[in-house]
C-alpha positions as CSV (number, residue, x, y, z in Angstrom):
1,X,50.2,3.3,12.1
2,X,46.6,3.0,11.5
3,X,44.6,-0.1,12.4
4,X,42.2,-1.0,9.4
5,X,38.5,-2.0,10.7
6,X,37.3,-5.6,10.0
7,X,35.6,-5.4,6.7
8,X,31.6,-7.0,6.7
9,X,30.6,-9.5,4.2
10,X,28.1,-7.6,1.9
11,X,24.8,-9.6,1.9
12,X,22.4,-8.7,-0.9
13,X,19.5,-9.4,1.2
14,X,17.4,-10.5,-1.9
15,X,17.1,-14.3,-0.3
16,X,13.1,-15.5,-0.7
17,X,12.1,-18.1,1.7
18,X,10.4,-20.9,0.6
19,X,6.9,-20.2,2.3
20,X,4.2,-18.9,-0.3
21,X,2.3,-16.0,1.4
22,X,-1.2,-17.3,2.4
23,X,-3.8,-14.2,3.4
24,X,-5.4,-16.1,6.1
25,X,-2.0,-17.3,7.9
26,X,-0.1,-15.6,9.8
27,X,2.9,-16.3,10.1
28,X,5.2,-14.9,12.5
29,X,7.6,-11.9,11.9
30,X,9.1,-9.2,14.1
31,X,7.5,-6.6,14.6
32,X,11.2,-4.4,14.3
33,X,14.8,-4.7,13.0
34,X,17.7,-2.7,12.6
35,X,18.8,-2.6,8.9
36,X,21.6,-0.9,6.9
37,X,20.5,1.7,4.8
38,X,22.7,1.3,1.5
39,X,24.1,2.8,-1.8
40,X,21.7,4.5,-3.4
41,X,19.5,5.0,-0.5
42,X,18.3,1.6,-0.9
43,X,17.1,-0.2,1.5
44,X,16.4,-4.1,2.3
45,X,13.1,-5.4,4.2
46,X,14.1,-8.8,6.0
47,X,12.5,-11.9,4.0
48,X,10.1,-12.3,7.1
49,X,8.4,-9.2,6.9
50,X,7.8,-8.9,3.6
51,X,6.1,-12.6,3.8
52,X,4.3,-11.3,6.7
53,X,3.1,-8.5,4.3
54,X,2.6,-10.1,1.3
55,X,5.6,-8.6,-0.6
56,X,7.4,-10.0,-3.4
57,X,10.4,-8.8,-5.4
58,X,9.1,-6.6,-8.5
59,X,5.9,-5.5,-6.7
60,X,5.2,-1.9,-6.8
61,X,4.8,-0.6,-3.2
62,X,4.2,2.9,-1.6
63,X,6.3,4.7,0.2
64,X,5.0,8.0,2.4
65,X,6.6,9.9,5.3
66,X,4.5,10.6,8.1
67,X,6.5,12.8,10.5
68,X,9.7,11.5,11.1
69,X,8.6,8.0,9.8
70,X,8.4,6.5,6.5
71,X,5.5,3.8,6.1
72,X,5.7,1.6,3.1
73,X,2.7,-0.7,1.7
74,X,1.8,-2.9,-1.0
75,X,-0.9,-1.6,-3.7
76,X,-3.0,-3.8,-2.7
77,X,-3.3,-2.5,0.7
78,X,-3.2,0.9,-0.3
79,X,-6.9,-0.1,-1.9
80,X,-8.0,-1.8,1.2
81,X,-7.5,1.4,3.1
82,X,-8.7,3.6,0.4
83,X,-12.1,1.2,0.4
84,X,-12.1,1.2,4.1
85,X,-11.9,4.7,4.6
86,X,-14.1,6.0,1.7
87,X,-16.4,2.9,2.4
88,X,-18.4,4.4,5.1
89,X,-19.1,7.0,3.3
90,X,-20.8,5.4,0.4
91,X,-24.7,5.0,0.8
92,X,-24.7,1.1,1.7
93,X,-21.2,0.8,1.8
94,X,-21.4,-1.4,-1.9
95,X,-20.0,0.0,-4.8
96,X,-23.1,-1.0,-6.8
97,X,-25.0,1.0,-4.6
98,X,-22.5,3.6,-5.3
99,X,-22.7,3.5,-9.0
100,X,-26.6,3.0,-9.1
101,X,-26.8,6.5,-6.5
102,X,-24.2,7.9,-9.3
103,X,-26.2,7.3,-12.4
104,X,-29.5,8.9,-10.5
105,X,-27.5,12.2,-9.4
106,X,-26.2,12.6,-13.0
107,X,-29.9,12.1,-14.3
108,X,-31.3,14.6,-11.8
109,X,-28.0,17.1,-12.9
110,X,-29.2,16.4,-16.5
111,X,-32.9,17.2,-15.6
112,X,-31.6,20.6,-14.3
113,X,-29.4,21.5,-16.9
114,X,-32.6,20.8,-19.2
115,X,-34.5,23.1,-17.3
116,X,-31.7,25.6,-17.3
117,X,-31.5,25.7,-20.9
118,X,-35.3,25.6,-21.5
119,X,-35.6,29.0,-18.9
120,X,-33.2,30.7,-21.3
């Protein structure tokens, strides 16, 4: 006769704490945990971490595999990386410099194609 397993409680894991997420605290979350990956290939991220990070149920969030890993941020961090790493880049590193060095490298492609079509 077989011996049956001791069934688990399912937890829905969808428990928010009470503690509003503050960007200039930091409050204290570890840094790994082993979780259950579920039905559905969902998959829950423990009510400190997402504090931690910012997260709240409903927000959109990216997902990308690196290697053998899958990293997973809000949209909102996805821009701060994207402004960080495209920052240095920009002449001043303001957008409104951006924009103003835009506008004067379209005028001096519209002078050209002036030119262009004049020579024809």
């Amino acid at each position: 006769m077989r011996q049956k397993k001791p069934r688990r409680s399912k937890k829905t894991g969808f428990s928010e704490g009470s503690a509003p997420y503050a960007a200039d605290s930091k409050p204290s979350a570890p840094t790994h945990v082993a979780v259950e990956l579920a039905a559905g290939g969902r998959l829950v991220i423990p009510a400190p971490m997402r504090t931690a990070l910012g997260m709240k149920i409903g927000d959109r969030l990216t997902v990308r595999l690196e290697g053998h890993e899958l990293r997973i941020h809000t949209y909102e961090e996805g821009l701060r990386q994207a402004n960080e790493l495209v920052g240095k880049y920009l002449p001043g590193n303001s957008v409104d410099e951006f924009l103003r060095w835009k506008r004067e490298e379209a005028a001096r492609e519209g002078k050209k194609l002036e030119r262009w079509s004049r020579d024809e």
